[in-house]
TORKOL-4160 file (C-alpha; in steps of 0.2 Angstrom, whole numbers, padded with zeros to 4 digits, m for minus):
142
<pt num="1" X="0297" Y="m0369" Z="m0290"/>
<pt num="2" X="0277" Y="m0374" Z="m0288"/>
<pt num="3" X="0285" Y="m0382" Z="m0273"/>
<pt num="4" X="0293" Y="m0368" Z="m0264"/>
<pt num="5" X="0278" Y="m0356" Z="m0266"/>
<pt num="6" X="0267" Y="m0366" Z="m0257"/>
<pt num="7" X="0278" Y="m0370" Z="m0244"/>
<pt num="8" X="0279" Y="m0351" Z="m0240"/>
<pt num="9" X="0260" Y="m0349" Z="m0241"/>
<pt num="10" X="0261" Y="m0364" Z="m0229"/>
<pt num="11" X="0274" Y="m0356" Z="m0218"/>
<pt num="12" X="0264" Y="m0339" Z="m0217"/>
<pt num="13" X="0249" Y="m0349" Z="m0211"/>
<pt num="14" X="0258" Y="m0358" Z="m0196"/>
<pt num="15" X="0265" Y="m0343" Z="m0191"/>
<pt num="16" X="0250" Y="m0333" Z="m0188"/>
<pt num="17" X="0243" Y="m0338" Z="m0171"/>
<pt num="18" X="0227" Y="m0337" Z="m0167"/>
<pt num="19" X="0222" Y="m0332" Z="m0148"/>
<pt num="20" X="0206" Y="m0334" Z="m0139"/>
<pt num="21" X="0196" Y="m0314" Z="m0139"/>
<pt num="22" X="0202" Y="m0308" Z="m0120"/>
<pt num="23" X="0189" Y="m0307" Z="m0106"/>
<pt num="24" X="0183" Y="m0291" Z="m0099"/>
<pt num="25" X="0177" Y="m0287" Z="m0083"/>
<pt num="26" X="0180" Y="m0303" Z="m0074"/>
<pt num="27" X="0191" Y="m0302" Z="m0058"/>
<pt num="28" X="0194" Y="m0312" Z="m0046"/>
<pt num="29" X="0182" Y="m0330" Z="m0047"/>
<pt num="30" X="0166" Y="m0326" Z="m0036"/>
<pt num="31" X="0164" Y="m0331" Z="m0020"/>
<pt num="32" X="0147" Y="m0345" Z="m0019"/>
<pt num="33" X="0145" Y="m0341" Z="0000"/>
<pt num="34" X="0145" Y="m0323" Z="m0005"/>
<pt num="35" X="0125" Y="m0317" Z="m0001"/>
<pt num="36" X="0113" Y="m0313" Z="m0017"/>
<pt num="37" X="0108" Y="m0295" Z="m0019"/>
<pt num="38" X="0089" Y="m0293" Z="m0016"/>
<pt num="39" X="0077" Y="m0289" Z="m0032"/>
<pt num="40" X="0071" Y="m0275" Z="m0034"/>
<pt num="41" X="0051" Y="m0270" Z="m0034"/>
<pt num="42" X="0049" Y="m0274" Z="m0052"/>
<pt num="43" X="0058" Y="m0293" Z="m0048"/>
<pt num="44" X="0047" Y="m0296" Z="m0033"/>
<pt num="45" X="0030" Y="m0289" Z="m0044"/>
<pt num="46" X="0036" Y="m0304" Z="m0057"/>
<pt num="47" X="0036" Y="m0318" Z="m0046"/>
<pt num="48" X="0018" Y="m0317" Z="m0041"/>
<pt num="49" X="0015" Y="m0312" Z="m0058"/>
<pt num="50" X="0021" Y="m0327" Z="m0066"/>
<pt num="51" X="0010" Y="m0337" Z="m0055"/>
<pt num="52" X="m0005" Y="m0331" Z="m0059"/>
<pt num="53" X="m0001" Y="m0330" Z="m0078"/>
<pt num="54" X="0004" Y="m0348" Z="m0078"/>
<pt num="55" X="m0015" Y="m0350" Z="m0072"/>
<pt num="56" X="m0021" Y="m0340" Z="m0082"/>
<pt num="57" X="m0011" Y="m0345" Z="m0097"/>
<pt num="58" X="m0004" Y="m0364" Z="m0094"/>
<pt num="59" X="m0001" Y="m0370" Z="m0112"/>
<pt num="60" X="0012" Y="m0355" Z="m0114"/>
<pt num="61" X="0028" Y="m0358" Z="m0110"/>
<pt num="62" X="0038" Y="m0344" Z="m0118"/>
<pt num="63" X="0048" Y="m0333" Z="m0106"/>
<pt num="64" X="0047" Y="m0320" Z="m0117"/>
<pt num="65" X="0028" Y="m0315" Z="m0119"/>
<pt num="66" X="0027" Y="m0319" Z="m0100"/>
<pt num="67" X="0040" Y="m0306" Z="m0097"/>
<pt num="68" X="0033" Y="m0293" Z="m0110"/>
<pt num="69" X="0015" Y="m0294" Z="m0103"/>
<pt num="70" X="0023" Y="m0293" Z="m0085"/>
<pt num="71" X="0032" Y="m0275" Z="m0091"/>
<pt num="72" X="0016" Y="m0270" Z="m0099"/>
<pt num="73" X="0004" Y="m0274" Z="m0081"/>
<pt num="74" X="0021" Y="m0264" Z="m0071"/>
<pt num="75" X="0020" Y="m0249" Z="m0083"/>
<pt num="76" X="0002" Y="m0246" Z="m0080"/>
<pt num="77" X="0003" Y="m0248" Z="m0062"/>
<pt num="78" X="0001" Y="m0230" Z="m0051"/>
<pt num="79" X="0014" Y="m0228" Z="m0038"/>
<pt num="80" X="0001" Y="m0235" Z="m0026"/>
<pt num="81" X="m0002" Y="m0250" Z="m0034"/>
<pt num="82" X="0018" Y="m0255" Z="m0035"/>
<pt num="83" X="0019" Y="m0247" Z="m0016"/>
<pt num="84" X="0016" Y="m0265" Z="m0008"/>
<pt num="85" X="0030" Y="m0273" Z="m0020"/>
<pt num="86" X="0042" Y="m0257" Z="m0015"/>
<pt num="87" X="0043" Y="m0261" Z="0002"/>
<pt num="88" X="0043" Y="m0281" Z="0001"/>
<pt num="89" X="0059" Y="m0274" Z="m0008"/>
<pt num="90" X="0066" Y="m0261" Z="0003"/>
<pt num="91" X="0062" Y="m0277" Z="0018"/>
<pt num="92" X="0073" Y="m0290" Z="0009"/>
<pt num="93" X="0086" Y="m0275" Z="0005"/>
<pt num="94" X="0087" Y="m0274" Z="0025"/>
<pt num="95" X="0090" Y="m0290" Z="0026"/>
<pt num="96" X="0103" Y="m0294" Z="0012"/>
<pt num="97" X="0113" Y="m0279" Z="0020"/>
<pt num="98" X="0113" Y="m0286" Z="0038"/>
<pt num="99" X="0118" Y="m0303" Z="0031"/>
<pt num="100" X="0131" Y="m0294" Z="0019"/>
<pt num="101" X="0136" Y="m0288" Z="0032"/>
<pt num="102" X="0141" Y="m0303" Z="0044"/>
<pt num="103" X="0147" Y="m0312" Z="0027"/>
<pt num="104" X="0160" Y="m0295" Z="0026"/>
<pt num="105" X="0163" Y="m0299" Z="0044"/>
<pt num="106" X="0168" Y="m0317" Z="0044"/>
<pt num="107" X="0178" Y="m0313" Z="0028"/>
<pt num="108" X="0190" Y="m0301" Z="0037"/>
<pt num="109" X="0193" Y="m0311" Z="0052"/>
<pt num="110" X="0196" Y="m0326" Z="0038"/>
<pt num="111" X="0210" Y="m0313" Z="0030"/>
<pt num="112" X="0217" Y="m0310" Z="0046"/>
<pt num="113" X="0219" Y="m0326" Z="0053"/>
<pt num="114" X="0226" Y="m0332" Z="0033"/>
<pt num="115" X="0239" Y="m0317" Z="0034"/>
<pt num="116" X="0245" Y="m0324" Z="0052"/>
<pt num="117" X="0248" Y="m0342" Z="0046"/>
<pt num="118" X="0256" Y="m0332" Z="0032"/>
<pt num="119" X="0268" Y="m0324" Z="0043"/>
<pt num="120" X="0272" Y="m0340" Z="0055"/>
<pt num="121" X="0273" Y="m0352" Z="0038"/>
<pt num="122" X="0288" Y="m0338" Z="0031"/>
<pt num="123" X="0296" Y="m0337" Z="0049"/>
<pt num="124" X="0298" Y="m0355" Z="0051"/>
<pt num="125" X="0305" Y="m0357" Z="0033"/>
<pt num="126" X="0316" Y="m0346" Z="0032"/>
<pt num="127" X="0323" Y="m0354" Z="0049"/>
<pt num="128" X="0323" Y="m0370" Z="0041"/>
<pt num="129" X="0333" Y="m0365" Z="0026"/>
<pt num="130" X="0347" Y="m0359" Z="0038"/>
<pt num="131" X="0344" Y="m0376" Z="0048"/>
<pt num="132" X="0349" Y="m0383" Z="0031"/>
<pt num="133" X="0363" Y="m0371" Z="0027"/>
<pt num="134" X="0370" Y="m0378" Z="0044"/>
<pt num="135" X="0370" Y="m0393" Z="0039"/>
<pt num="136" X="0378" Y="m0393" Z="0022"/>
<pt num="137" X="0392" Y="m0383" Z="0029"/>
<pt num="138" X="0397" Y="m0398" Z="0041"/>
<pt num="139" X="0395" Y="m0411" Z="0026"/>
<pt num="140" X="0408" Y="m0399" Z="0020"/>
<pt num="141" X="0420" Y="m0403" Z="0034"/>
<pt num="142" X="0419" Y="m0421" Z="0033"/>
């Protein structure tokens, strides 16, 4: 009997499955042609701030305290000192919407022209199966 309980505690193991957790919020794969959205202020205030930190600091490697002392400088800031950094961000947000917006372009007529091979391919099929339903009947005949 010592046999047949661990065979059902065995049993009861193998039967529960064990699925990998689901993925949210992930559609469709992205496209890598597909334009990157601009920074914002704060992103184009970091990059010049990292250069001079790493001048200042160049034994410091950590992301982290270079990141936190970045927020600090921003915070202190007065909206005219972060002006200059608002419009070289407003400037690259012009131009990612003009480029997003030929990207956008090219995709539809990509669509367009993919729909109409579509359409062709299924014509042509479908007329080759009755090309083929032809031709089984007169094998039939023979």
């Amino acid at each position: 009997m010592k046999g047949t309980k661990s065979k059902g505690k065995a049993d009861s193991k193998l039967s529960v499955k064990k699925t990998a957790p689901a993925k949210r919020g992930k559609g469709a794969e992205k496209d890598p042609n597909k334009p990157k959205r601009p920074p914002s202020a704060f992103f184009v205030f970091m990059e010049e701030f990292r250069e001079e930190y790493k001048k200042k600091h160049p034994g410091n490697k950590s992301v982290a305290t270079i990141g936190k002392a970045g927020g600090e400088k921003w915070r202190s800031f007065s909206d005219a000192e972060k002006a200059p950094y608002v419009q070289k961000a407003d400037k690259r947000k012009a131009e990612y919407e003009k480029t997003l917006k030929a990207y956008n372009k090219k995709q539809a007529e990509g669509t367009k022209a993919d729909e109409e091979e579509e359409s062709d391919r299924s014509k042509s099929e479908v007329n080759d199966d009755e090309d083929d339903d032809e031709g089984s009947d007169e094998e039939d005949d023979d």
